[in-house]
N, C-alpha and C positions, 0 to 999 in steps of 0.2 A: 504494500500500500504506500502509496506517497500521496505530498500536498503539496502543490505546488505555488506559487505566488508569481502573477508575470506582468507587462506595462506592454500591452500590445493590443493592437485589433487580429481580431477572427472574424475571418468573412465565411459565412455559411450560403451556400448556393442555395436559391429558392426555388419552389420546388414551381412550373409551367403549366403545373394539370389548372382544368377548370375550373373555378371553385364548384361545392355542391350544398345543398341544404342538410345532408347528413353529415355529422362529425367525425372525422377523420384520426385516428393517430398519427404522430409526424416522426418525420424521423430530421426531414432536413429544411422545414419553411421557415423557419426565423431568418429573417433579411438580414444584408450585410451591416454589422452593427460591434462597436465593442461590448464586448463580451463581461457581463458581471461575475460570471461564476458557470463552471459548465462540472458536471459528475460524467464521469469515464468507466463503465462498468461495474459500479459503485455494488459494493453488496455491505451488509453489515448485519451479526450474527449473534444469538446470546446462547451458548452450549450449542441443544444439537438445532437449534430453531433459528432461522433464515428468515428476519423482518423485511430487507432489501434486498431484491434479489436482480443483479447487473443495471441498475439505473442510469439508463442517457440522460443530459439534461442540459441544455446551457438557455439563461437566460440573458437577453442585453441587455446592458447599464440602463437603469429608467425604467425597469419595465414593472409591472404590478402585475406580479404573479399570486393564483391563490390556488391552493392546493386542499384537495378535498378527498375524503376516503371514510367508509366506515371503522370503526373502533379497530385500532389492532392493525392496521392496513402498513402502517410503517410514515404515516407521515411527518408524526413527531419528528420521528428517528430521523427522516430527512434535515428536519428545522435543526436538531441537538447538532448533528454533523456538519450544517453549514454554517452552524455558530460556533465550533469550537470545543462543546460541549462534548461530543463524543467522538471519535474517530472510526472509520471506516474498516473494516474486515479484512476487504480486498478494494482495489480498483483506484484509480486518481480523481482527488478531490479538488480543480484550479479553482485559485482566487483571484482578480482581478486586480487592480485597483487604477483610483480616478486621478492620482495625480497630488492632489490638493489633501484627502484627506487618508492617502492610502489605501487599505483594504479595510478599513473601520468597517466593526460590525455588531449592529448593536441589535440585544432582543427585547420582547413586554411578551409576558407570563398573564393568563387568564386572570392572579391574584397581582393586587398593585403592588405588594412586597416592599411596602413603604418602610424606611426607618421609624419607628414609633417614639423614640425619643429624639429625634432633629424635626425643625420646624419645614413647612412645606419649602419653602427656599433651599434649604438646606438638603433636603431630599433629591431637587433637582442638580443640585452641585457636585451627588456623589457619581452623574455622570461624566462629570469631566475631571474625576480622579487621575491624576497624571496628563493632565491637558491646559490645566489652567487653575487659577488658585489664587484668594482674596479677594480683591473689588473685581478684576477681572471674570472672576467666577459669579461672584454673584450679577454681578451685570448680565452677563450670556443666562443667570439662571432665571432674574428676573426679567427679560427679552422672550424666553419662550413662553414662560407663563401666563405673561401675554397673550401671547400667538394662542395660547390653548383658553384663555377667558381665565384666570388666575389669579392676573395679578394683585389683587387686594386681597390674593389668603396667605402670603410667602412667609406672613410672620405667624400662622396660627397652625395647631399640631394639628395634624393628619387623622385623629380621631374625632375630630369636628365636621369630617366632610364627609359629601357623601359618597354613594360606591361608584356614581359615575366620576365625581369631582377625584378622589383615588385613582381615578384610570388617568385621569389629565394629565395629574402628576407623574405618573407613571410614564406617559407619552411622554410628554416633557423633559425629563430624564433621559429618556431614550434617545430623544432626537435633539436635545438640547448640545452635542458633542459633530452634531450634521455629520452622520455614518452617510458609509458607501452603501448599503445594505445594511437594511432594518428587516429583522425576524420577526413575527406577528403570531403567537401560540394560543389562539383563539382569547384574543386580550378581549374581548365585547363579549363572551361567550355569558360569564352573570349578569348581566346587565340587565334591566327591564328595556318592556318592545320600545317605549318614545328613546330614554338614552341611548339604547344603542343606535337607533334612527342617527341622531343627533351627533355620537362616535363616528358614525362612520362618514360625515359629512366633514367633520373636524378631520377627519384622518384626510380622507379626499382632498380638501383644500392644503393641508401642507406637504403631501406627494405633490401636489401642484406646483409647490412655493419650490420646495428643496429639490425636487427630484431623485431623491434616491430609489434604491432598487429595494421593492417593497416585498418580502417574503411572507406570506398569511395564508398558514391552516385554519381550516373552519369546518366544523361541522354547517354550517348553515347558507346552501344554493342560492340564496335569493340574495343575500349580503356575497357571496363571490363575483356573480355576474354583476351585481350594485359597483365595486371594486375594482374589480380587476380587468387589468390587459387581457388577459392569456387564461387558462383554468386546467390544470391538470386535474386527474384521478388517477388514485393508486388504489390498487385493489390486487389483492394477495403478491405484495412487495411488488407490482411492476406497475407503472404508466399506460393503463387502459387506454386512455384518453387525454386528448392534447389539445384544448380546443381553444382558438381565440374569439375575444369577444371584440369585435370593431364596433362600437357603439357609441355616438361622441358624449360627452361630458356636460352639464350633469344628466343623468340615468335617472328617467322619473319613475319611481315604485310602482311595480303595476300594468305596466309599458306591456303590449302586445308582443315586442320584441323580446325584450327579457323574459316574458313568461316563457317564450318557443325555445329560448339558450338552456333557462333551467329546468324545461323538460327534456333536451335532450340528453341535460347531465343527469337526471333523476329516473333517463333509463338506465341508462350505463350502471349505474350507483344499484340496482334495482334489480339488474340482473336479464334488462329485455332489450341492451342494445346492442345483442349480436356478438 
C-alpha cells in the first residue's frame, strides 16, 4: 500500500457515448481537470472481512461529491481513509494539493465534539492549531463565525446552544483553517427537518465562497442530489453507481428533476436497478 502526495494535473479522457436517461457507472467521464484525490485499487480489510473491495475513484479539485450506501456498505471507511484516519489494506491512496493550502484536510462528525470547557470562539480556534495563534487566530475564528451566523455567541459556552447552532460551530472549525478537502460524516444527520433545510443551504453557500472539495456521506437521497456534483453508491465494498447530477444552483426541494435523480438512486440503493 502506498500514499502518495503530488502538484500536478491529470487529465482523464471523457468518455463520447451519448448521454442516456438511465444511470450509468463510469469508469472514465470526469473531464480534464486537477485532480483532488483519486483511490487506485483501494481495498481495506478488518481480519477475514473485506469492507472495500479495489475502489476506482478520482474526484477534481471543487467538486461536491456525496457518497451514499446502506449500513455497513464501506463508506465511512472511505471518509476515515481519505482523512487520515485509517489506512488502506492494499492499493494507492493520491492526495493532491492546491498550492496555497496544501493537501489540508479537514473533517465534521454527525456529533459537534465541541470542547465543553473553551468558549465558542475558542472552539473554532482549535482549528487552526498549528496554523495561526492569538489575535490572529481569533480574528480568522471570529470571521467565520460570521460567515456561519455566530458571531454574537464567540464569548458564551457551547452548552447554551442549540444542536443546530453546535453544528455551526463545528463547520466553523472545520473550514475556518480553508482545507483543500472537507470530509462531511453525515454532520446534519441529528438535526430536525427545518435545521437541517437550513445546514445544508449554509453548507451550499460556503462551497460556493471557498470552493473546496466537499466529501459527504449520507444516509439521506434527497439532501445528496440537494448537494452535490456527482453521487456515488457503494454497495457490498464497490461503486454501483457513479452518477452526476448537472443541475444549476440553487436546487429547489421538490423539483421534478431531483425527484427523477433520487429515484434512480433509490433503485440502485433498493436492489431494482439492474
Amino acid at each position: 500500500m502506498t500514499v502518495l502526495a503530488f502538484d500536478k494535473t491529470i487529465k482523464i479522457q471523457s468518455s463520447d457515448g451519448a448521454q442516456t436517461q438511465a444511470p450509468q457507472a463510469r469508469t472514465s467521464q470526469v473531464p480534464a481537470a486537477p485532480i483532488a484525490f483519486s483511490f487506485r485499487g483501494v481495498t481495506r480489510s478488518f481480519g477475514d472481512k473485506t469492507v472495500l473491495k479495489g475502489i476506482d475513484l478520482d474526484v477534481p479539485a471543487g467538486q461536491f461529491l456525496a457518497v451514499i450506501g446502506k449500513s455497513g456498505c464501506g463508506k465511512s471507511t472511505l471518509l476515515r481513509l481519505l482523512t487520515g484516519l485509517d489506512q488502506p489494506s492494499s492499493g494507492d491512496l493520491i492526495v493532491n494539493s492546491d498550492g496555497e493550502h496544501g493537501n489540508r484536510t479537514r473533517i465534521m462528525f454527525q456529533e459537534p465534539r465541541l470542547l465543553p470547557w473553551n468558549r465558542v470562539g475558542r472552539n473554532v480556534e482549535v482549528g487552526l492549531t498549528g496554523i495561526a495563534k492569538g489575535e490572529e487566530a481569533r480574528a480568522k475564528s471570529l470571521g467565520m463565525l460570521e460567515e456561519v451566523g455566530l458571531a454574537d455567541r464567540a464569548n458564551e459556552w457551547p452548552s447554551v446552544l442549540s444542536g443546530g447552532q453546535r453544528q455551526r460551530v463545528a463547520l466553523a472549525r472545520a473550514l475556518v483553517a480553508h482545507p483543500f478537502i472537507l470530509a462531511l460524516d453525515e454532520p446534519l444527520g441529528a438535526l430536525d427537518a427545518l435545521t437541517r433545510l437550513e445546514m445544508q443551504a449554509l453548507l451550499e453557500r460556503i462551497w460556493q465562497q471557498q470552493r473546496f472539495t466537499a466529501v459527504l456521506v449520507t444516509h439521506d437521497v434527497s439532501e445528496a442530489v440537494t448537494l452535490a456534483d456527482r453521487v456515488i453508491v457503494i454497495e457490498e465494498g464497490r461503486i454501483a453507481l457513479d452518477l452526476d447530477i448537472p443541475l444549476p444552483r440553487p436546487r429547489r426541494h421538490g423539483s421534478a428533476e431531483l425527484a427523477r435523480l433520487e429515484g434512480l438512486i433509490l433503485e440502485r440503493l433498493l436492489g431494482k436497478g439492474g
